[in-house]
C-alpha positions as CSV (number, residue, x, y, z in Angstrom):
1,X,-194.7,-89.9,-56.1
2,X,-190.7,-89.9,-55.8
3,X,-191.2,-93.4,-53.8
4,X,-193.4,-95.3,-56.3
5,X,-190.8,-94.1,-59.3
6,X,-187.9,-95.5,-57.2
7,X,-189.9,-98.4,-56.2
8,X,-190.4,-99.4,-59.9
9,X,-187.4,-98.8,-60.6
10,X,-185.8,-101.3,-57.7
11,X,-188.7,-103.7,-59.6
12,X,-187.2,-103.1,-62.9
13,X,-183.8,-103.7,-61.5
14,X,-184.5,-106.5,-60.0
15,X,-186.6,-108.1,-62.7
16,X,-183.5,-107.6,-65.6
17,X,-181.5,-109.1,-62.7
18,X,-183.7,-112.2,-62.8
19,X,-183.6,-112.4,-66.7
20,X,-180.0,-112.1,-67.4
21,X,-177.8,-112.9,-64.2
22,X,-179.9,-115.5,-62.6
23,X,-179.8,-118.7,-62.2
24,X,-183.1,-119.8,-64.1
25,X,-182.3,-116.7,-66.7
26,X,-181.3,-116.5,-70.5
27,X,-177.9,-117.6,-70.0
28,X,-178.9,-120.5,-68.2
29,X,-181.9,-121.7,-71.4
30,X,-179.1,-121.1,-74.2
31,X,-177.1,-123.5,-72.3
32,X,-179.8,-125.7,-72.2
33,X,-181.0,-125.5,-75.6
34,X,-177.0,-126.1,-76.8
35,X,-177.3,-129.4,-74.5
36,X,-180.7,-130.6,-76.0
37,X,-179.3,-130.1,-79.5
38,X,-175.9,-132.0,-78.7
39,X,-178.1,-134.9,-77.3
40,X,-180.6,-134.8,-80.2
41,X,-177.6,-135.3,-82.7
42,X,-176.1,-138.2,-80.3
43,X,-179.5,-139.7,-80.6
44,X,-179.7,-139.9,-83.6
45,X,-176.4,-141.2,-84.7
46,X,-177.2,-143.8,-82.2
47,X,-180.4,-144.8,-83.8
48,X,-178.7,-144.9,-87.0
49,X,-176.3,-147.5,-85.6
50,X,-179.0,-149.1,-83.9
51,X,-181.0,-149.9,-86.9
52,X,-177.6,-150.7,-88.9
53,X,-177.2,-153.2,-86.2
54,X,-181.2,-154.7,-86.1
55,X,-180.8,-154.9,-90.1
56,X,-177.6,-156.8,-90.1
57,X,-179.3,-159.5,-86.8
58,X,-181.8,-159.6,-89.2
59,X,-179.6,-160.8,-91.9
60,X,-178.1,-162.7,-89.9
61,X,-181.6,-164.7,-88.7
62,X,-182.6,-165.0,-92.7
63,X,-179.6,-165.3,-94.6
64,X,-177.2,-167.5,-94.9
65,X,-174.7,-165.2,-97.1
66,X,-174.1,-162.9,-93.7
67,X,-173.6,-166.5,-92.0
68,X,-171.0,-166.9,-94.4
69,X,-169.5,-164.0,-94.4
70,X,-169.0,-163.6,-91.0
71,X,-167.1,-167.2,-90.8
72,X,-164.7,-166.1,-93.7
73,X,-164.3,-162.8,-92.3
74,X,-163.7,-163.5,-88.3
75,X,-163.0,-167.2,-88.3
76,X,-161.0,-167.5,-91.7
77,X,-162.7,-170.4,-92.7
78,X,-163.0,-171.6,-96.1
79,X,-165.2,-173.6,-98.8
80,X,-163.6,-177.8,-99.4
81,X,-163.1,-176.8,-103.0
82,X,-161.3,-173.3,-102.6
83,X,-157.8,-172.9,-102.4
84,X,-156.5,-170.5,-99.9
85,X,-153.6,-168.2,-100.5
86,X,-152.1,-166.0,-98.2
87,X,-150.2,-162.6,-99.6
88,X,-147.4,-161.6,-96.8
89,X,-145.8,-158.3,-96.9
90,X,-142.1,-157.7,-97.1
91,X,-140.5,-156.3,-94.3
92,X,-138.7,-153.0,-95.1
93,X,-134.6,-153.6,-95.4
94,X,-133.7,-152.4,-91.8
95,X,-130.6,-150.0,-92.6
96,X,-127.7,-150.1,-89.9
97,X,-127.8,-147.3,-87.1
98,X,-124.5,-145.5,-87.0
99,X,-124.0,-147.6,-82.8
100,X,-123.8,-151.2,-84.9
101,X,-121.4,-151.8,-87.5
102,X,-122.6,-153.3,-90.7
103,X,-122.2,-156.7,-90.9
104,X,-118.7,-157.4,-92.7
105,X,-119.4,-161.6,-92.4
106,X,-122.7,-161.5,-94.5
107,X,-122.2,-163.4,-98.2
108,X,-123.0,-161.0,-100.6
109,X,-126.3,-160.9,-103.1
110,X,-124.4,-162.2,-106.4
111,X,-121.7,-165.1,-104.4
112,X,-123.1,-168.4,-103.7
113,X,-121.5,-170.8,-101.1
């Protein structure tokens, strides 16, 4: 009797090893399922782009406003009856770095030569 307890018991053992510590155990499918969810959410912000992008070839096949648009936008190209104006940012006033001395030969603002 003393054989087939300790028997069951090396089976039990064994059995929780197989479940927990393994290789194929419950560690190993959590990891797995963490994966397969990761991948499901890649998939489907893929998709989305995907059908973003099949929308906007479509638009591009029917419509002559994307057409346009994309010649503007990428080409800068404009209509024979528009006027094109082009808004450049001022630089900011570099201020002089304590190495070079300010410039003492520079007219100032208000003196006209």
């Amino acid at each position: 009797m003393q054989i087939l307890v300790a028997a069951l018991i090396a089976v039990l053992v064994f059995l929780q090893y197989l479940l927990w510590i393994a290789e194929d155990g419950v560690r190993q499918t959590h990891a797995l399922q963490i994966a397969v969810q990761a991948q499901q959410e890649d998939n489907a912000a893929l998709a989305e782009r995907n059908s973003a992008l099949a929308a906007e070839v479509e638009d591009l096949k029917r419509g002559l406003m994307a057409i346009e648009e994309r010649a503007r936008s990428d080409m800068g190209m404009i209509r024979k009856d528009e006027t094109f104006y082009r808004l450049l940012e001022q630089p900011p006033e570099a201020t002089p770095t304590p190495s070079t001395p300010p410039a003492a030969d520079k007219p100032s603002a208000g003196r006209r030569h």
